[in-house]
C-alpha positions in Angstrom: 4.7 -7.0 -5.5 2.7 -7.3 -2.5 4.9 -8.7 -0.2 7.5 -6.2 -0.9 5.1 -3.4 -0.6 4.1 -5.1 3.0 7.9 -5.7 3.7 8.1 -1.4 3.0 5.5 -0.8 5.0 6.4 -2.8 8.0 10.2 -0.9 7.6 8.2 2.1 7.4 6.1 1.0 10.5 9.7 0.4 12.6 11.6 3.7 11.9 9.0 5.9 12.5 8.2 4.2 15.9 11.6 4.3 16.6 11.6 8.5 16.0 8.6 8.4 17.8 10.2 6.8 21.1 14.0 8.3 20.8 11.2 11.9 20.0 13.2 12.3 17.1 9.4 13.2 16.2 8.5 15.4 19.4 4.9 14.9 20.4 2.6 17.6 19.0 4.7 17.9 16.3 3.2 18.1 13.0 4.2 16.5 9.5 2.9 15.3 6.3 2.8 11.7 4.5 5.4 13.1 2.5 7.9 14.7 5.4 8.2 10.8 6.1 8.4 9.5 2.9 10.8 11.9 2.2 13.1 11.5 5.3 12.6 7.9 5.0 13.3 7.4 1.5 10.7 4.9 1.1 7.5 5.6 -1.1 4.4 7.0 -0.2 1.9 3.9 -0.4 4.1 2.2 2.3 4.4 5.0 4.6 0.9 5.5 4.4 0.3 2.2 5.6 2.3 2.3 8.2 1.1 5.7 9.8 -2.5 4.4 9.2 -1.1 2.0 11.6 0.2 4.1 14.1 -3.1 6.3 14.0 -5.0 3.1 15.0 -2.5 3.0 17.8 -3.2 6.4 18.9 0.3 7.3 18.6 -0.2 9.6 15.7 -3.6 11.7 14.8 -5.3 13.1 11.2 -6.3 16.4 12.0 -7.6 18.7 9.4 -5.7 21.2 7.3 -2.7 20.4 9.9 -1.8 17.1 8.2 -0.6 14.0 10.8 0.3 15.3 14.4 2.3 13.3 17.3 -0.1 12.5 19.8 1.4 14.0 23.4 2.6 12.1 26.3 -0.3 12.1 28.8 1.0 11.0 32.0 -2.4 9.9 33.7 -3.6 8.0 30.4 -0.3 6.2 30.9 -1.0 4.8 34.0 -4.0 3.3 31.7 -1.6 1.9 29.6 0.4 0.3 32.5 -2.4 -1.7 33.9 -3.1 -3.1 30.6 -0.4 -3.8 30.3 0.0 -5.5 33.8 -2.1 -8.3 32.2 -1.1 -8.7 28.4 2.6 -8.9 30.1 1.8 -11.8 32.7 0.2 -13.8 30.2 2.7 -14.0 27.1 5.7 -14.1 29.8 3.9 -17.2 31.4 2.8 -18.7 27.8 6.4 -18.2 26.5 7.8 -19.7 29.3 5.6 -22.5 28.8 6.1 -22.9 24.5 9.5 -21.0 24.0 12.2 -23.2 21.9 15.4 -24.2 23.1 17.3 -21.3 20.6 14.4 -18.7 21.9 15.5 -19.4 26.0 19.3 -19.1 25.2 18.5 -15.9 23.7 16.6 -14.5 25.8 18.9 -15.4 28.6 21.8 -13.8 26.8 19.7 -10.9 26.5 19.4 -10.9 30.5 23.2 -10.5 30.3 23.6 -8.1 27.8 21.1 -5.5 29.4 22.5 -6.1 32.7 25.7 -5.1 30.7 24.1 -2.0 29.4 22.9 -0.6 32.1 26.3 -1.2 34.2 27.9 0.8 31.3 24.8 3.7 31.4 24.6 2.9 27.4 20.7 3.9 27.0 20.3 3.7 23.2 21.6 0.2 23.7 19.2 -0.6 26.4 16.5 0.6 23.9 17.5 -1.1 21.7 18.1 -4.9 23.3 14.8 -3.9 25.5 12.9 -3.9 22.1 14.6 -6.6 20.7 13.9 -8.7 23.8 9.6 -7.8 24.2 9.8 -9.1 20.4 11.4 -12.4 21.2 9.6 -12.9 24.2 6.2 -12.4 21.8 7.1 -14.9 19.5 7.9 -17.4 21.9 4.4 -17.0 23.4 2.8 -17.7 20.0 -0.3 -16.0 21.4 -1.2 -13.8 18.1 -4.1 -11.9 20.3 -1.9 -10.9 22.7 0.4 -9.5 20.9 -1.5 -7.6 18.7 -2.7 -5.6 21.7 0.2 -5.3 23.6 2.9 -4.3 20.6 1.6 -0.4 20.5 1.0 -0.1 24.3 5.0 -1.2 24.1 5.9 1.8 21.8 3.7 4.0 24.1 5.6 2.8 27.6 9.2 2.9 25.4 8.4 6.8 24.4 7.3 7.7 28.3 10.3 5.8 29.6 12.9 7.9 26.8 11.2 11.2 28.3 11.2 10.7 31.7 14.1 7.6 32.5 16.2 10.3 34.6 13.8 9.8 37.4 14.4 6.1 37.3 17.4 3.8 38.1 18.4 1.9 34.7 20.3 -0.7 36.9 17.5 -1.8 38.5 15.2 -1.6 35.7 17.8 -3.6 34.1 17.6 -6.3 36.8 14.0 -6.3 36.6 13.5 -7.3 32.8 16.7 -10.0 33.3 14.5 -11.5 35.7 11.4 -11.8 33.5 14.0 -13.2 30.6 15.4 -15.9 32.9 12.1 -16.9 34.3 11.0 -17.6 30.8 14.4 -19.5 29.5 14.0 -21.8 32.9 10.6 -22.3 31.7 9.2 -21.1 35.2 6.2 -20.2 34.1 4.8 -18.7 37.8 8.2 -16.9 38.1 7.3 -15.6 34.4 4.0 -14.2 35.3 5.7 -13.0 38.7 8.4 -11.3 37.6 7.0 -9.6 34.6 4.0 -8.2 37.1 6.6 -7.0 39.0 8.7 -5.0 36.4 5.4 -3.5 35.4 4.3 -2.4 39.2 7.7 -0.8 39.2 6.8 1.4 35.9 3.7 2.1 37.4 5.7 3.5 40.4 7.9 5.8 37.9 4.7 7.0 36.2 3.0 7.8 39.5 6.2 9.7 40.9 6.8 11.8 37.3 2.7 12.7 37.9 3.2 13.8 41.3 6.1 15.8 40.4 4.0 18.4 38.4 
């Protein structure tokens, strides 16, 4: 019983994040346990879980007598995020480039193709998706538990920005970028690794800085 209420709760936990970042959910939006459970049809234990969860990752906030609120997009706390980000990136793209298995580099260097596709073909919800897919794979491969933990929600933060605010960047290039972190890792280059991923995230650091100074 308690593995399938976790196994709820972690489905709960991944459809919500992924209204939060397409902003299905808009930020400062407002909504109750049982909106969700509703729209969801899952039950309300689970879904409490999981937006517990998403509180803690300050992506969601309890405010009284308005119920659970969308936190907003703040453009100079992202910048926060990036740099955080900076580091937690290098390190599980150089430790899964170091401990990924054979199946975990073929498929991450099929995901290099496929996003390169993508973005040749402008198909965003596709990029999205094989973007998210990809961070996930490249996390398990690292097998760095710690790192993880604290990157996952600065992920769904970045993802959400990017879905607002991906007309002011190029998704060619920014497909190029994160084929070149997913190759460095299935050559098991771990310098490139650490290279390449500090170099996709300088670039986001670029978009964020130039949506900023357009205000």
């Amino acid at each position: 019983m308690q593995n399938s209420m976790a196994t709820l709760a972690e489905r709960a936990y991944r459809k919500i994040e992924e209204m939060l970042v397409t902003l299905e959910l808009p930020p400062g939006s407002s909504f109750t346990e049982g909106d969700i459970s509703t729209k969801l049809s899952i039950g309300r234990t689970p879904v409490r879980e999981a937006l517990q969860r998403l509180v803690t990752d300050r992506l969601v906030t309890s405010l009284p007598r308005r119920g659970l609120v969308i936190v907003e997009i703040n453009i100079s706390e992202q910048l926060m995020i990036l740099e955080t980000r900076r580091v937690l990136d290098s390190l599980i793209a150089s430790r899964a480039a170091r401990r990924a298995t054979e199946s975990q580099r073929s498929a991450l260097k099929k995901s290099g193709e496929l996003i390169l596709q993508a973005a040749a073909q402008n198909a965003l919800q596709e990029y999205m998706r094989l973007d998210h897919e990809s961070d996930e794979l490249m996390e398990q491969a690292s097998q760095n538990y710690y790192a993880i933990r604290a990157c996952r929600p600065l992920h769904i933060h970045c993802r959400r920005f990017w879905y607002k605010y991906h007309q002011n960047s190029d998704l060619k290039e920014m497909a190029s970028l994160h084929a070149d972190v997913f190759n460095a890792v299935a050559a098991a280059n771990e310098k490139s690794a650490a290279e390449t991923s500090e170099k996709l995230v300088a670039h986001l650091m670029q978009l964020n800085r130039a949506v900023l100074d357009s205000f």
